[in-house]
C-alpha beads as a LAMMPS data file, in Angstrom:
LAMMPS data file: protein, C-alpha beads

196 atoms
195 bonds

1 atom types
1 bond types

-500.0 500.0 xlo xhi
-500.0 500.0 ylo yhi
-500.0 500.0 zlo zhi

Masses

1 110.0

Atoms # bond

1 1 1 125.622 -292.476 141.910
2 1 1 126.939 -292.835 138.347
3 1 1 124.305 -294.137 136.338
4 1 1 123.255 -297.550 135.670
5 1 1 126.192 -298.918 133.363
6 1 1 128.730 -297.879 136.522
7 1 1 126.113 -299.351 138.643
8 1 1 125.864 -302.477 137.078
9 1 1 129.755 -302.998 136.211
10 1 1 130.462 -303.017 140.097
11 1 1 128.283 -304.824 140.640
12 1 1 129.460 -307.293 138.835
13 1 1 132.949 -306.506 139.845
14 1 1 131.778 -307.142 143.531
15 1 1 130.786 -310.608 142.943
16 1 1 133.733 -311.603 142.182
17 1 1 135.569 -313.930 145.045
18 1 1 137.716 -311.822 147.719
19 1 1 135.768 -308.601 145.788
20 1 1 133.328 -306.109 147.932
21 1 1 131.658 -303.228 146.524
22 1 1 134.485 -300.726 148.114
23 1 1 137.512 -302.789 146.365
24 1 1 134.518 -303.465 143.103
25 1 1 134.320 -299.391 142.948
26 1 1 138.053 -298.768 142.963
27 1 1 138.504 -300.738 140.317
28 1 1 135.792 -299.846 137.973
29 1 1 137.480 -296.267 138.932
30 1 1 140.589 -297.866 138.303
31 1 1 139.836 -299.344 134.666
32 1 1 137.996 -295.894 133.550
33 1 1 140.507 -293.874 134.085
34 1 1 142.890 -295.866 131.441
35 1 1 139.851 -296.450 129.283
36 1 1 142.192 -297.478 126.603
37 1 1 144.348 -299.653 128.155
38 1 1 142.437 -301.067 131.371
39 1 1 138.433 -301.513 130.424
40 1 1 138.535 -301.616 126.438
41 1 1 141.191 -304.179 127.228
42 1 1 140.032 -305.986 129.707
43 1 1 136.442 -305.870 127.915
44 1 1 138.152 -307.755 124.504
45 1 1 140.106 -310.015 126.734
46 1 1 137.137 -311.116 128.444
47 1 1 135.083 -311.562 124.985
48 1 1 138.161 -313.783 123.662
49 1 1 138.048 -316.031 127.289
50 1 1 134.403 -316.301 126.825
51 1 1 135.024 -317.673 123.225
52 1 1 137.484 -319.441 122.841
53 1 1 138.135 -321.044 126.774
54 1 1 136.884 -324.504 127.423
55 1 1 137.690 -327.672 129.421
56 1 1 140.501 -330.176 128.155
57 1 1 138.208 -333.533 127.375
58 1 1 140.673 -335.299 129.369
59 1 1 141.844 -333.665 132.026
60 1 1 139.249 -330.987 132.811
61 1 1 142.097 -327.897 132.856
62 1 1 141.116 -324.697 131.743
63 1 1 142.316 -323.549 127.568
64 1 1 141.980 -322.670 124.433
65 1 1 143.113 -325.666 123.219
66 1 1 141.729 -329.420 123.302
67 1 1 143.318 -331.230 124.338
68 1 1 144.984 -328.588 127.333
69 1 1 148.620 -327.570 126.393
70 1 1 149.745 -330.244 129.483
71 1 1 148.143 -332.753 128.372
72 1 1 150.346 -332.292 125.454
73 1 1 153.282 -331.637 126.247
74 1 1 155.181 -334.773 125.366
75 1 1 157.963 -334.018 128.722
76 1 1 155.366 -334.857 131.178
77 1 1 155.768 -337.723 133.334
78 1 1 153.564 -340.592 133.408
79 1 1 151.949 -339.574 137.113
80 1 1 148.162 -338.226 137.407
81 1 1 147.872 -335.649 140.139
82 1 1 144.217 -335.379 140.845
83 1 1 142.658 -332.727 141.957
84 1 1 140.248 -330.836 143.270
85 1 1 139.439 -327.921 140.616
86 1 1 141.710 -325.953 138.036
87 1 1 142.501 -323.521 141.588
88 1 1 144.936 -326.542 142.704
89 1 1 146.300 -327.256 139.317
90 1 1 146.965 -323.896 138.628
91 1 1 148.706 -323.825 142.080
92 1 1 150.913 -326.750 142.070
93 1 1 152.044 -325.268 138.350
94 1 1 153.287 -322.026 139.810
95 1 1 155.098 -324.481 142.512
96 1 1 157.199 -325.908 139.846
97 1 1 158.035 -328.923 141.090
98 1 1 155.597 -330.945 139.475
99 1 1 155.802 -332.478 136.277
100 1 1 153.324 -334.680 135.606
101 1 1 149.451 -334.624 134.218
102 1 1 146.311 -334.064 136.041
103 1 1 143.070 -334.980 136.498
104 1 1 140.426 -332.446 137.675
105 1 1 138.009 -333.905 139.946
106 1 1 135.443 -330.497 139.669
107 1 1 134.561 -330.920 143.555
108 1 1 134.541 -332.819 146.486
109 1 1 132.406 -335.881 147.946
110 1 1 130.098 -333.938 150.002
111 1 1 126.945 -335.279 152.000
112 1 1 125.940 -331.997 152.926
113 1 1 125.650 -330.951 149.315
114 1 1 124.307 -333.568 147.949
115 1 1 127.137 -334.674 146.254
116 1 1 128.127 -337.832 145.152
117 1 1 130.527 -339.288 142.907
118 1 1 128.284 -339.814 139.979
119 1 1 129.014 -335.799 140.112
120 1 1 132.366 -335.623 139.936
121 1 1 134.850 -336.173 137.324
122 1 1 135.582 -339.713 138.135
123 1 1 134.742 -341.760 135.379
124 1 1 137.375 -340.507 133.067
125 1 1 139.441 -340.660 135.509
126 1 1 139.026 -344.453 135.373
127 1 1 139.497 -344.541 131.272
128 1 1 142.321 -343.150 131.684
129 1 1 143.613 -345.550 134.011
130 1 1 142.472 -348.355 131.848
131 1 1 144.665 -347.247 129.213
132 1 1 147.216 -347.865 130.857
133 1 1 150.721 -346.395 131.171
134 1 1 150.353 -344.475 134.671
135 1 1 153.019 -344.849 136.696
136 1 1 151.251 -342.921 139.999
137 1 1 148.580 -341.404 140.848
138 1 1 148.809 -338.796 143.540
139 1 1 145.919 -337.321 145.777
140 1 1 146.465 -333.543 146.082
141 1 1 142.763 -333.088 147.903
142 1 1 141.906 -330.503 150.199
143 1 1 142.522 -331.490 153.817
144 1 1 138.875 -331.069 154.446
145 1 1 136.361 -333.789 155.538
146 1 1 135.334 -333.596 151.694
147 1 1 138.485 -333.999 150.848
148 1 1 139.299 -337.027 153.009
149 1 1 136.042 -338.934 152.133
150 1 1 137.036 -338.111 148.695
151 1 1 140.587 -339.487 148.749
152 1 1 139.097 -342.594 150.803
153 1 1 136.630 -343.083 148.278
154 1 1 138.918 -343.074 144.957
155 1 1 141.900 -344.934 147.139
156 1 1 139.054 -347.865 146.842
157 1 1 137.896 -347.372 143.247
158 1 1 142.099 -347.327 142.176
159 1 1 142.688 -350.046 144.397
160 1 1 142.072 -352.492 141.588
161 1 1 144.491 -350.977 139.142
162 1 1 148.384 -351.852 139.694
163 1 1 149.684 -348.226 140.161
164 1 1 150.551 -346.917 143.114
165 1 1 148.704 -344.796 144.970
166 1 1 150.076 -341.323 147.116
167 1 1 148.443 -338.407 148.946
168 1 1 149.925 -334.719 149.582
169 1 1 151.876 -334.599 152.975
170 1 1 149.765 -332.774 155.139
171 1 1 150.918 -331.112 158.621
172 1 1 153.022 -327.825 159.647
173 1 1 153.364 -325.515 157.338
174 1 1 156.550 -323.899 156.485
175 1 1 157.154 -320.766 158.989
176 1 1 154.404 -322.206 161.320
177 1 1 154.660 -321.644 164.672
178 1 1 153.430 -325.121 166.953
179 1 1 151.374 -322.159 169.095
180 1 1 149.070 -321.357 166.153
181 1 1 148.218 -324.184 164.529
182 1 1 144.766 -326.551 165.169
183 1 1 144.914 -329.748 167.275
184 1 1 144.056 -331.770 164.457
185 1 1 147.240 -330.153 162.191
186 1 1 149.596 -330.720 165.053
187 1 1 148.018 -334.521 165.347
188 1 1 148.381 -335.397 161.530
189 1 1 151.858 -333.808 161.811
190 1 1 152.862 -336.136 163.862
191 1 1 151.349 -339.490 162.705
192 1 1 152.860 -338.619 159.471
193 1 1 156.435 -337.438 160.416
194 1 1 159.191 -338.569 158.503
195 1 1 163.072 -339.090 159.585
196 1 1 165.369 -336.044 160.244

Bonds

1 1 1 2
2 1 2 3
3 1 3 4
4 1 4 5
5 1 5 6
6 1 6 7
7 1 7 8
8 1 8 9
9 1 9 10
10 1 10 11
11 1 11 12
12 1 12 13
13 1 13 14
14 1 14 15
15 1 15 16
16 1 16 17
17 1 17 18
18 1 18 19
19 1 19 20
20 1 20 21
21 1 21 22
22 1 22 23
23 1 23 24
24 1 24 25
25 1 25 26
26 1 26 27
27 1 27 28
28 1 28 29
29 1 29 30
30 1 30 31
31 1 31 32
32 1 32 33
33 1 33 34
34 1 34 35
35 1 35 36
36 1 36 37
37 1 37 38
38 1 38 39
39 1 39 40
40 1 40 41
41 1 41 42
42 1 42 43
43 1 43 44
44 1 44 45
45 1 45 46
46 1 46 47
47 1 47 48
48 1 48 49
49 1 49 50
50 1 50 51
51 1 51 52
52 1 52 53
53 1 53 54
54 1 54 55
55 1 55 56
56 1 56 57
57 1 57 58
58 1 58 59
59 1 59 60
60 1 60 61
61 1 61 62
62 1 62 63
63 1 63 64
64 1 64 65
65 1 65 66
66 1 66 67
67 1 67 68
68 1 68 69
69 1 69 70
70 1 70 71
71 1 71 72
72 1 72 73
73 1 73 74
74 1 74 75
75 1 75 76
76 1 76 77
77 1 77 78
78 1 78 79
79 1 79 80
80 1 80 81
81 1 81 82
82 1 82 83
83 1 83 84
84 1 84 85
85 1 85 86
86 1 86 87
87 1 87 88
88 1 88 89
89 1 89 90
90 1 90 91
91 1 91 92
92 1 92 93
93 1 93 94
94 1 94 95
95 1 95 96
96 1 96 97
97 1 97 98
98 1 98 99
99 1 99 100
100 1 100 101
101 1 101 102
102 1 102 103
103 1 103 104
104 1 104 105
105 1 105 106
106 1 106 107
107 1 107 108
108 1 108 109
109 1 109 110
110 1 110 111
111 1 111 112
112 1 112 113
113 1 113 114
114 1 114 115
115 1 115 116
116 1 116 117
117 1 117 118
118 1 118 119
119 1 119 120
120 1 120 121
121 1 121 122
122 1 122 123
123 1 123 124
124 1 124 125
125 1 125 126
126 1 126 127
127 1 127 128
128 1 128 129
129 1 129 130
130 1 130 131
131 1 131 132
132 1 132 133
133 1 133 134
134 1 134 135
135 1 135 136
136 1 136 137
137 1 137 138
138 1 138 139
139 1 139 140
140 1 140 141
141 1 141 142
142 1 142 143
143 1 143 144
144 1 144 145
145 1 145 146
146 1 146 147
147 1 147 148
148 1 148 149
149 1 149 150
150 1 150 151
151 1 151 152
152 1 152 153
153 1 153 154
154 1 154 155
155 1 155 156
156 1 156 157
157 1 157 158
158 1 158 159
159 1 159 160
160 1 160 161
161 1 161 162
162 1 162 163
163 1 163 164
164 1 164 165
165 1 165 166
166 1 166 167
167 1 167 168
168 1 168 169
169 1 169 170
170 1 170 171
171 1 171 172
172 1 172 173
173 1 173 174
174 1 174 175
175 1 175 176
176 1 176 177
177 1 177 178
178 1 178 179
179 1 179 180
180 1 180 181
181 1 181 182
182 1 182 183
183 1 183 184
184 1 184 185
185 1 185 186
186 1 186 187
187 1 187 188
188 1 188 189
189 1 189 190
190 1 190 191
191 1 191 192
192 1 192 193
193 1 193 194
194 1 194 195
195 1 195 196
């Protein structure tokens, strides 16, 4: 079609989560026809990611710094939200209503995978526990059967510290009708209602 450098950058392009090769095309169309400003751009700001991007050593967040610009920032509260990969940290930042540290896990407990806990990022959570001066840690896991085994499993490795212990509020969505959502939404709804 166009040779195998436009070949090989959709390719790539189409690899890319939520990407297929029609959407991977228009944007390789896209970023060639502003040359200057879209590929040659997005071609040095990749280079730089690839550089100078790495995990914080304690937290596991995504920057060019380490430690991660959060866990410096001396405002933070003295709460741990842990959770599942930079996705949900990145997510509950844009919510702004969290203002405490993190702790990413990199994955879930997951039989069917293979994976255990010696895989995940568990251990410093537990150093950093051991230094003390948490006031909470909070479980933002998926609401998966990973997630849950997960959550059960580090609810019983905290246990031992003296800091309490929360999980995300899980249930009807905002805008949801009752008609659409899953038995098992509707049934932790309920079990975990709260007053009016």
């Amino acid at each position: 079609m166009g040779g195998p450098e436009l070949e090989n950058l959709i390719a790539l392009f189409a690899r890319l989560p939520g990407l297929g090769p029609r959407s991977a095309r228009r944007i390789v169309l896209k970023l060639l026809r502003e040359r200057e400003t879209g590929l040659l751009s997005l071609a040095d700001a990749l280079r730089a990611a690839a550089v100078s991007v790495r995990s914080c050593s304690i937290c596991g967040n995504l920057d060019s710094s380490d430690p991660c610009a959060i866990c410096t920032e001396p405002l933070r509260e003295a709460r741990i939200c842990v959770v599942e990969n930079v996705a949900g940290l990145w997510a509950l930042e844009r919510a702004h209503v969290y203002r405490g540290k993190y702790h990413v896990l990199h994955g879930t407990l997951s039989a069917l995978l293979g994976r255990g806990p010696e895989d995940l990022a568990i251990a410093p959570l537990l150093k950093r526990l051991e230094q003390g001066g948490i006031e909470e840690i909070i479980l933002a896991l998926p609401a998966t059967v990973d997630g849950a085994a997960t959550a059960h499993y580090l609810s019983e490795r905290l246990r031992r510290f003296a800091v309490p212990l929360s999980r995300l509020a899980q249930g009807v969505p905002i805008g949801g009708a009752l008609d659409v959502l899953d038995e098992g939404t509707l049934a932790t709804a309920l079990k975990a209602r709260g007053a009016a």
